[in-house]
C-alpha positions in Angstrom: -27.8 14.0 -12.7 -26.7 10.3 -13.2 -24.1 9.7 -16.6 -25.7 6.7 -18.2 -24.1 4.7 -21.2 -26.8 6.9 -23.4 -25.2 10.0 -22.4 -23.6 11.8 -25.5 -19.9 11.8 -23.9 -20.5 7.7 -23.2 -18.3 8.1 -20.3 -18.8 5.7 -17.0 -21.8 6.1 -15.1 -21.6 8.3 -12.3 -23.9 8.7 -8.8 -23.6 12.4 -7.8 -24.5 13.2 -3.6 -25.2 16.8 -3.7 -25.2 19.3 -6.4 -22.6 20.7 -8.8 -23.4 24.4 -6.8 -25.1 25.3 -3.8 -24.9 28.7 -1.8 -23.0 28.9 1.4 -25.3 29.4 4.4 -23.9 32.1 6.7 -24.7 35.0 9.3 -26.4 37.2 6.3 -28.2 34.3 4.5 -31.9 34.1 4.6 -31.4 30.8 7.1 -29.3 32.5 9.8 -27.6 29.3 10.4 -23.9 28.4 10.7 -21.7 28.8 7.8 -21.9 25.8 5.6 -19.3 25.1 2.7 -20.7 22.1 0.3 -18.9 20.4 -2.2 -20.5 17.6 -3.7 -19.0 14.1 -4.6 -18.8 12.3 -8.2 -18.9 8.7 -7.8 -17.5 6.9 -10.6 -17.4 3.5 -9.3 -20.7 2.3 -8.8 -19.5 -0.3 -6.1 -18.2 2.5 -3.9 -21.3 4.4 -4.2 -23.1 1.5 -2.5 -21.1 1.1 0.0 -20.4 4.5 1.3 -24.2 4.9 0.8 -25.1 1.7 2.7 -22.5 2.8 5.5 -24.3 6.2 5.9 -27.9 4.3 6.2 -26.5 2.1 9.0 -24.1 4.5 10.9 -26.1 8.1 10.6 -29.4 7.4 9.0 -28.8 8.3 6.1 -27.1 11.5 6.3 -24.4 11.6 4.1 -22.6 14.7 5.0 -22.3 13.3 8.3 -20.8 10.4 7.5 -18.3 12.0 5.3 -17.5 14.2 8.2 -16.9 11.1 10.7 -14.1 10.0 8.3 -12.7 13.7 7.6 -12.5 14.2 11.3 -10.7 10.7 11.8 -8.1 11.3 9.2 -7.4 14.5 10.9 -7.1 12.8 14.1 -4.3 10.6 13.1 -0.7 11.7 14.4 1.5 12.4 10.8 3.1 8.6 11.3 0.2 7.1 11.2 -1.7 8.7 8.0 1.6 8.5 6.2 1.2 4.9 7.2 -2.4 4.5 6.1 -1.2 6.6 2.7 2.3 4.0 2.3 -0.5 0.9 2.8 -3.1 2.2 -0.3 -0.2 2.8 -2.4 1.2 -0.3 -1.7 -2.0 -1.7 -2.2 -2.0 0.0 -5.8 1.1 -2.0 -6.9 0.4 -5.1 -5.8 -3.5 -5.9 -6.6 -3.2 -6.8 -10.3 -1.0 -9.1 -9.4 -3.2 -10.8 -6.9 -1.3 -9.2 -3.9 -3.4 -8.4 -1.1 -3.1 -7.3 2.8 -2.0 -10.2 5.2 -4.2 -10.1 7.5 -3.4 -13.7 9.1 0.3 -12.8 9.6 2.0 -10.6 12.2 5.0 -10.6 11.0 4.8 -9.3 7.6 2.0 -6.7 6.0 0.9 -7.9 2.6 1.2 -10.8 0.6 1.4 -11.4 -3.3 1.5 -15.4 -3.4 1.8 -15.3 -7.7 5.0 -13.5 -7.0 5.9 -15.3 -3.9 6.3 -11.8 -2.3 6.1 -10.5 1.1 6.0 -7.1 2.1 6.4 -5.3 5.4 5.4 -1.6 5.3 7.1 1.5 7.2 6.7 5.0 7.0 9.5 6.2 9.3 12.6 4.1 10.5 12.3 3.1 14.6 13.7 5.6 16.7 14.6 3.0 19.9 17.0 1.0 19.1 15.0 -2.1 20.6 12.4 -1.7 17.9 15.6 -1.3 15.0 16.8 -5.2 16.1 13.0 -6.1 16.4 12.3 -4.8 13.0 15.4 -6.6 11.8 14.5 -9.4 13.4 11.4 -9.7 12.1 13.1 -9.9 8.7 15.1 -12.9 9.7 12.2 -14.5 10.7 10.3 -14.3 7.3 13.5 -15.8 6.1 13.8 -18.6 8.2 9.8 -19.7 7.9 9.6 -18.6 4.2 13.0 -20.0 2.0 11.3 -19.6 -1.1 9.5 -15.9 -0.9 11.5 -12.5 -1.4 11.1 -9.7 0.7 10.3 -6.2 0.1 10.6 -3.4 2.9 9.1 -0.7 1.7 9.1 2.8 2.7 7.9 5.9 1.5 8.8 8.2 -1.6 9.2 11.4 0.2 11.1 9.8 3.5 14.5 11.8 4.7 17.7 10.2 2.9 19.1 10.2 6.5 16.0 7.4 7.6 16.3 6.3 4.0 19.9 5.3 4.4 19.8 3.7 7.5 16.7 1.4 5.9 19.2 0.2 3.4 21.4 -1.1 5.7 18.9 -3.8 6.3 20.5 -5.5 2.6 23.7 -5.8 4.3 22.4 -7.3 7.3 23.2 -10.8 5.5 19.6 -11.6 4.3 19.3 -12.3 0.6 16.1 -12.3 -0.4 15.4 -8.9 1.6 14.5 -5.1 -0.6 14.5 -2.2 0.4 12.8 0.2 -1.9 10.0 3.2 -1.6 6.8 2.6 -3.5 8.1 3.5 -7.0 11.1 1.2 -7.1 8.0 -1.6 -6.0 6.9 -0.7 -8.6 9.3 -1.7 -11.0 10.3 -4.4 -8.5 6.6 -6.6 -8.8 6.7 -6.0 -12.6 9.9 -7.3 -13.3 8.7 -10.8 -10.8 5.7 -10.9 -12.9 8.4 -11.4 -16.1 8.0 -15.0 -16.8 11.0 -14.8 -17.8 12.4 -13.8 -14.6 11.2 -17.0 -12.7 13.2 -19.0 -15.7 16.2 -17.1 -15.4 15.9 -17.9 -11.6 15.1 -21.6 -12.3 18.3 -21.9 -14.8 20.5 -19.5 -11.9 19.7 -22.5 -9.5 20.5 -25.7 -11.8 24.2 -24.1 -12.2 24.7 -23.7 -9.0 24.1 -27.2 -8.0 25.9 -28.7 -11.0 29.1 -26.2 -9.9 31.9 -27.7 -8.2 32.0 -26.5 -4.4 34.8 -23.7 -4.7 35.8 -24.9 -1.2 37.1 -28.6 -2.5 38.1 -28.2 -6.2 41.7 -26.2 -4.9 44.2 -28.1 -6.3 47.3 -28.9 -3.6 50.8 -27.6 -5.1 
């Protein structure tokens, strides 16, 4: 049963597959078929309904189970590194998309891209393990640097990572880059909010009028 804005609880509307309860199907069932667990799915975003529907249509006739199965099965595919890296990129995603950020899919050498903020964000779920692909990673970092001045970077890395790999992350903010952070998703957090301050842009704005009205420490020593 559909929830409709003339329901008595007013809530959104939501598209059920399946109902609330069904019997398992197993060796003593009238059936005699395999042994079937069902548990249905309560869409509350109408767009997502449409799609996941449509996607069923195209890719298995119709058959929604299946479907749902094809990505259950795929998930569980993935080695741990890359579903945690799947996870870090939809939480990332979370953060970022009220603020206009969105994945970078042009670039290939950062991950997402939050232009309003003049952000960039490269994602990683576990630190390299060959040294080769440390400097790389590093490098990579320098590189946004060089080709973007006027964007801040944000490394981020997951919430639950070891402090070991979370340590050695950090290290990256001493490796002479300014604009680069290191933080997990809920230091982001507070990160984006606090560059969608306006009145962090004007703090910024007032921080770079002193310092080119400053005298150049280097020349105003006075000779004895």
């Amino acid at each position: 049963m559909n929830a409709t804005p003339d329901t008595p609880d007013k809530g959104p509307v939501q598209r059920f597959y399946g109902p609330t309860v069904r019997k398992l199907a197993g060796p003593h069932s009238p059936d005699k078929g395999p042994e079937r667990r069902v548990k249905s799915v309560n869409f509350t975003d109408l767009t997502l309904f449409d799609f996941a529907n449509d996607r069923a249509q195209n890719l298995y006739g119709g058959n929604f189970s299946a479907y749902a199965m094809a990505l259950i099965e795929s998930d569980r595919s993935m080695s741990e590194a890359r579903r945690s890296e799947h996870d870090l990129e939809s939480l990332i995603l979370e953060v970022i998309r009220p603020h206009g950020g969105e994945i970078a899919r042009a670039s290939d050498i950062f991950d997402f891209k939050v232009p309003s903020l003049r952000l960039v964000i490269e994602a990683h779920s576990r630190f390299p393990r060959d040294k080769s692909l440390e400097y790389k990673l590093l490098g990579k970092m320098q590189r946004i640097a060089m080709q973007m001045p006027d964007y801040r970077m944000a490394l981020v890395i997951p919430d639950n990572l070891a402090p070991q790999e979370k340590e050695r992350f950090l290290q990256f903010e001493t490796a002479g880059i300014e604009a680069l952070k290191v933080c997990d998703i809920e230091s982001l957090r507070k990160f984006v909010e606090a560059l969608a301050d306006p009145r962090a842009e004007q703090l910024e704005k007032a921080l770079q009028a002193q310092a080119s009205t400053s005298p150049n420490p280097a020349h105003s020593k006075t000779i004895d």
